[in-house]
N, C-alpha and C positions, 0 to 999 in steps of 0.2 A: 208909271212915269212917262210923262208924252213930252213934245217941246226937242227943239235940238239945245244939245250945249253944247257950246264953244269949247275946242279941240276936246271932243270926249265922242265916243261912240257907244251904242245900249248893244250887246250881247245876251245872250244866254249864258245864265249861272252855270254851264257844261260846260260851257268854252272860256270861264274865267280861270285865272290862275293865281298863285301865289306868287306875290311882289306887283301885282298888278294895283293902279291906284284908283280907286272911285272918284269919279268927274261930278258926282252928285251923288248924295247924299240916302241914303235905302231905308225905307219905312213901311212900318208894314199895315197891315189893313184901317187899323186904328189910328195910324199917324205917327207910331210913337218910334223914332230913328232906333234902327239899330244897329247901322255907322255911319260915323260922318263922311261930307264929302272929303277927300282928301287921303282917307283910311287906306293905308295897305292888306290888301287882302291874303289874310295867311289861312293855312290848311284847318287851324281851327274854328275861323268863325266863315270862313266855305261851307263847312260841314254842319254849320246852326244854322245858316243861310237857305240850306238846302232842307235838314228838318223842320225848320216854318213857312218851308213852299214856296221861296222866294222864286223866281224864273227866271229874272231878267235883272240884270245894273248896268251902272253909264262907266265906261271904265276911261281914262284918259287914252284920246287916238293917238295909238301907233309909240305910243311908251312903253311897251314891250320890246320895240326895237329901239330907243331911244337913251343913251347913256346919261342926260341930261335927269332924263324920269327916273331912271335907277341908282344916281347918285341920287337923286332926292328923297326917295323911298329909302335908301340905306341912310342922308341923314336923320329923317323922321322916327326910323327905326333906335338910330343913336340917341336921338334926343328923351324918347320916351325911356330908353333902359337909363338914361343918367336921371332922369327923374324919380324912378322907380329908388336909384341907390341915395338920393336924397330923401326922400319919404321915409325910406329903412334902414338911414344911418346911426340911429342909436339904437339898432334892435342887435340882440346877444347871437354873435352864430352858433350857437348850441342849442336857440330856443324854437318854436314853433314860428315865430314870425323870420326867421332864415329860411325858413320850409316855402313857409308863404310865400316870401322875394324870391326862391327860387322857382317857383312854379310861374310866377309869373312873368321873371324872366323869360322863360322858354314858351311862355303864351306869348309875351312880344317880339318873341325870336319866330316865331310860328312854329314850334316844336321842334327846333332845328339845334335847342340844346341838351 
C-alpha cells in the first residue's frame, strides 16, 4: 500500500487496535480484499490479519482519540448487528441457525459478547 490517504495514516498491524477504522481498504498479495475500507478492526480479524502476514494498514488519523470516529465505528458496529437480526428473523431460537446469529453476533461485537 503506497500513496498518502486523506485523514488516514499506514501503521504496523502491532500498533493497530480494536475499534480502530481502516482508511483503505487491505488485500493481500493476490488482490483479493480482505476488508473494506471503512472496516472496524476487531480482535478477530487482527488475529487472521496477522496469520496471512499482513504488516501494515492505513487506519483513519488520530480516530483513536477522536469521539466523532468512535461514535461512528459504534454506529457501523450497530448497523451491522441490526442487519444480522433482519437476515435471522424467521430462524427458530432452538435451532442451529440461533447458534449461528449468535456466533456471529459476537464476531461483530469483536468477541466482546
Amino acid at each position: 500500500m503506497s500513496g498518502d490517504v486523506p485523514g488516514g495514516r499506514e501503521i504496523a498491524l502491532e500498533q493497530a487496535q480494536e475499534g480502530m477504522l481502516l482508511a483503505q481498504a487491505l488485500s493481500d498479495a493476490g488482490g483479493a480484499v480482505l476488508l473494506a475500507q471503512g472496516a472496524t478492526l476487531t480482535a478477530a480479524n487482527l488475529a487472521a490479519l496477522r496469520r496471512r502476514g499482513v504488516e501494515r494498514c492505513w487506519i483513519v488519523a488520530g480516530e483513536e482519540d477522536d469521539p466523532a470516529a468512535q461514535a461512528h465505528a459504534e454506529q457501523e458496529r450497530a448497523r451491522r448487528l441490526e442487519r444480522l437480526a433482519v437476515l435471522f428473523r424467521a430462524t427458530p431460537p432452538d435451532g442451529p441457525g440461533a447458534q449461528l446469529l449468535a456466533l456471529l453476533q459476537r464476531y461483530r461485537q469483536g468477541g466482546q459478547a
